[in-house]
C-alpha positions as YAML, in Angstrom:
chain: A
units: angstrom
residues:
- id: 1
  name: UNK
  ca: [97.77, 129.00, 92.65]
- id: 2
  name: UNK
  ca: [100.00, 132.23, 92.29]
- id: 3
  name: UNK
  ca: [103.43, 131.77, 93.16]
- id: 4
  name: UNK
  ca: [103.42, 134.39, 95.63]
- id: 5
  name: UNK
  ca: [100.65, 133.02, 97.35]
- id: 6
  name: UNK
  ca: [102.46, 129.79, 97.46]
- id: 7
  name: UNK
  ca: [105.55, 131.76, 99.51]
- id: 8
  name: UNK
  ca: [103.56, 133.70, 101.57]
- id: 9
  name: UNK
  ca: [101.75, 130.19, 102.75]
- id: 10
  name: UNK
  ca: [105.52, 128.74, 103.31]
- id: 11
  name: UNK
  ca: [106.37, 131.53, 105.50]
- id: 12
  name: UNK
  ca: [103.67, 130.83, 107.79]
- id: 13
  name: UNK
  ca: [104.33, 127.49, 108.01]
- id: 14
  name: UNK
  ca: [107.45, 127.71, 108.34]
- id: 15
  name: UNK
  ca: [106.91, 130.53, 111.15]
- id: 16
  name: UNK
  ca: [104.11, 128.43, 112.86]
- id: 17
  name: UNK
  ca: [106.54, 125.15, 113.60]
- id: 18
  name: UNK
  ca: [109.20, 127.35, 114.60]
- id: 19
  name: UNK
  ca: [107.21, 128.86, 117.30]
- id: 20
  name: UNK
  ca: [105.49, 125.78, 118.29]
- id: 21
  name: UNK
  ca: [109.22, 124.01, 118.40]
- id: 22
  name: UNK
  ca: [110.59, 127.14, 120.49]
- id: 23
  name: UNK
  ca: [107.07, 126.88, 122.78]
- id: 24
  name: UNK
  ca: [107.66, 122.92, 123.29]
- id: 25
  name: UNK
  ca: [111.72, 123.73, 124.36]
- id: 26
  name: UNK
  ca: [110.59, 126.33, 126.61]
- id: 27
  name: UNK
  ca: [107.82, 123.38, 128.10]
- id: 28
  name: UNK
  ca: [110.33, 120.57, 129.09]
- id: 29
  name: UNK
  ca: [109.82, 118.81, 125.74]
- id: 30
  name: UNK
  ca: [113.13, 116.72, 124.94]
- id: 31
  name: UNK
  ca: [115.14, 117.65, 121.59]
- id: 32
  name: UNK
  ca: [114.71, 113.74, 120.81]
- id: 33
  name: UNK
  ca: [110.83, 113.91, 120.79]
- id: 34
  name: UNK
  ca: [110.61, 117.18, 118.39]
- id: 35
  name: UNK
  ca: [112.96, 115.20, 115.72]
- id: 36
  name: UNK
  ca: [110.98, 112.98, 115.55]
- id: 37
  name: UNK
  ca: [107.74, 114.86, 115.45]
- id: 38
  name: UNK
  ca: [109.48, 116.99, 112.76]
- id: 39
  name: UNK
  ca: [110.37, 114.76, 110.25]
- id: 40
  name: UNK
  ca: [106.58, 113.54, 111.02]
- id: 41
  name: UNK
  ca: [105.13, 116.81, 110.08]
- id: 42
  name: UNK
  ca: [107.46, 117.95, 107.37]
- id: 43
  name: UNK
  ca: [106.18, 114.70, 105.31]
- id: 44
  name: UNK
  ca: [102.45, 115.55, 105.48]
- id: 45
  name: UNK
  ca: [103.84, 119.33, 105.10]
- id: 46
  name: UNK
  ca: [105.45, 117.89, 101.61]
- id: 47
  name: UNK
  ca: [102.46, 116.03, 101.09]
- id: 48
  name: UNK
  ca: [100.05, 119.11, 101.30]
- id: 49
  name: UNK
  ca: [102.47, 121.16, 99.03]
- id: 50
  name: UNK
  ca: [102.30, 118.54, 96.36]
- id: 51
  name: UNK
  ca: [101.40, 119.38, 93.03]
- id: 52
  name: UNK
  ca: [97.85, 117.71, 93.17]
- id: 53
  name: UNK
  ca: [98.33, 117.03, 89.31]
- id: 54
  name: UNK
  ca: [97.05, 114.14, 87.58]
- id: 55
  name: UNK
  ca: [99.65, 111.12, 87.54]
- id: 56
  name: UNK
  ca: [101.12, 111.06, 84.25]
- id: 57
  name: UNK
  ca: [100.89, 107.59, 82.55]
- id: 58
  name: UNK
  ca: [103.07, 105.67, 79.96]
- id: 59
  name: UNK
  ca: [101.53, 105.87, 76.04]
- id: 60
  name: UNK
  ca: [99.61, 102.81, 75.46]
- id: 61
  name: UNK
  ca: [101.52, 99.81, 74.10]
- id: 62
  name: UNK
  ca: [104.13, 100.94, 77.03]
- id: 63
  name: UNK
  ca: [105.01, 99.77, 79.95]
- id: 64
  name: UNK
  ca: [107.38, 102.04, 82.70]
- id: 65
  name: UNK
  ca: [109.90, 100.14, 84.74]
- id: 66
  name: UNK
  ca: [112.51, 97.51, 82.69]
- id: 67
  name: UNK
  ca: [111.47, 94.30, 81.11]
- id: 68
  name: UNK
  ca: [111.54, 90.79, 83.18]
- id: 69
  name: UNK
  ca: [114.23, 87.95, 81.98]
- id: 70
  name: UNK
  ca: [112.73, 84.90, 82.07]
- id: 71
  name: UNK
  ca: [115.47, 82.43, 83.64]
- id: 72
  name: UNK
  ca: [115.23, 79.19, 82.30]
- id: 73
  name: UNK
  ca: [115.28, 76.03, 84.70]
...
């Protein structure tokens, strides 16, 4: 995807929960309620703008993460 695609597509997002936010205040909606609906939506928002690429993997005869000690008894 272009990059400037990608910007004009945050700008409207960006633009669309600030109205909606604004529109909700105006309602009678209580600050409380639209935190928590925020950090709601921004995760699926970061989910949406993810990459999509294929997980990379570890070469084979690799594991990622440390190694386990074995404690004896």
């Amino acid at each position: 995807m272009p990059k400037g695609n990608r910007r004009v597509q945050d700008l409207v997002a960006f633009l669309a929960v600030l109205v909606t936010g604004a529109v909700l205040v105006l309602r009678g909606v209580a600050p409380e309620s639209l935190a928590t609906i925020a950090v709601a939506v921004s995760g699926i928002y970061a989910a949406w703008r993810g990459n999509g690429g294929p997980h990379s993997r570890p070469p084979p005869g690799r594991r990622s993460g440390g190694r386990r000690k074995t404690v004896a008894a």
